[in-house]
N, C-alpha and C positions, 0 to 999 in steps of 0.2 A: 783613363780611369784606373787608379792603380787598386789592388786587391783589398784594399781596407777599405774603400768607397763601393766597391763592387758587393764585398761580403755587407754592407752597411745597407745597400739598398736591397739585397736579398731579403736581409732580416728583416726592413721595413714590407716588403711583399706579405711575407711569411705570416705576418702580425695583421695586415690585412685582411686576408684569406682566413685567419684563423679568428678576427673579431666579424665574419663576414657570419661564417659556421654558429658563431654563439648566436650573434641575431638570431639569425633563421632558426633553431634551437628554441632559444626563449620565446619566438613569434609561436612557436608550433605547440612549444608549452602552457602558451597563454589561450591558443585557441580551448586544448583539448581541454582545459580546466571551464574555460566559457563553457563548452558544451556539460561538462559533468556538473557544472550549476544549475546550467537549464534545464537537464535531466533530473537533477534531485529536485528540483522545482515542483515540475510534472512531477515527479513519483509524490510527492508530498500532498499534490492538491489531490490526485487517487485519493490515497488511504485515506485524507480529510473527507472524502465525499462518501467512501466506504463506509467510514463509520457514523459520518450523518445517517446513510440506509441505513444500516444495522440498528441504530436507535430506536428512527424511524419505525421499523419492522417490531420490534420489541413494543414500542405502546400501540402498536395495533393489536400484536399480540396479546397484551393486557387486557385493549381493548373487548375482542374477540372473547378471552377467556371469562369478562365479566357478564357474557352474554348468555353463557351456562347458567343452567339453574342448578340450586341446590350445592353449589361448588362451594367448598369455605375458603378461608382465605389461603389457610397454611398449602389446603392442595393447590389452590391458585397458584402456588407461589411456586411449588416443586415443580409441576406441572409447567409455567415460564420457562423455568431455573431447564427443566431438561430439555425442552423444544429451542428453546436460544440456543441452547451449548450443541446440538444438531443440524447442523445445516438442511440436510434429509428429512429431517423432523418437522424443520419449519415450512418448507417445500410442499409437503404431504398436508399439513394443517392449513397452510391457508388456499390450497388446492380446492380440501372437500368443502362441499353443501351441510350447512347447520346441523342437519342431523348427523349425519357422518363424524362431524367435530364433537361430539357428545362423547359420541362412544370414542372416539380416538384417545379421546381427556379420559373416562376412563380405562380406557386400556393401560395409558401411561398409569395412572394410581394405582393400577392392580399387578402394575410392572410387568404384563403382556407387550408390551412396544419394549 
């Protein structure tokens, strides 16, 4: 084998081994993007179901506050507007027993909570 044949089949190795590396590369690229789809997948069907609840919890909330007497509308609405925007708020409000929730409604109008 004279050195031009020799160096010719080196280089053919070389080329080998280094489309051998891309493969496996691109194989390892493709998985980790697989998985980062089926991750944002998942995270997406969460927050889709998260904010079903949160709706959800909002027209009970409605609900609940239309069950107060004497409530107008505008406090109804503040009243919402501030127990929504509380997670704590909301927690505490559909915790208590009707009477409890009277006063808690107004505590919030009298901006005691």
């Amino acid at each position: 084998m004279t050195f031009n044949q020799a160096h010719i089949l080196m280089s053919q190795q070389a080329k080998k081994e280094k489309k051998g590396k891309v493969d496996s590369l691109l194989e390892a690229v493709y998985a980790a993007s697989d998985r980062i789809a089926n991750q944002f997948e998942a995270s997406t069907k969460l927050l889709i179901a998260a904010e079903e609840d949160i709706l959800l919890k909002k027209k009970q909330l409605n609900e609940e506050l239309s069950k107060i007497p004497n409530l107008k509308v505008l406090q109804k609405l503040q009243v919402a507007k501030r127990i929504a925007n509380d997670e704590d708020l909301m927690i505490l409000f559909f915790a208590a027993p009707a009477e409890e929730k009277i006063v808690f409604v107004n505590a919030i109008i009298d901006n005691e909570i």
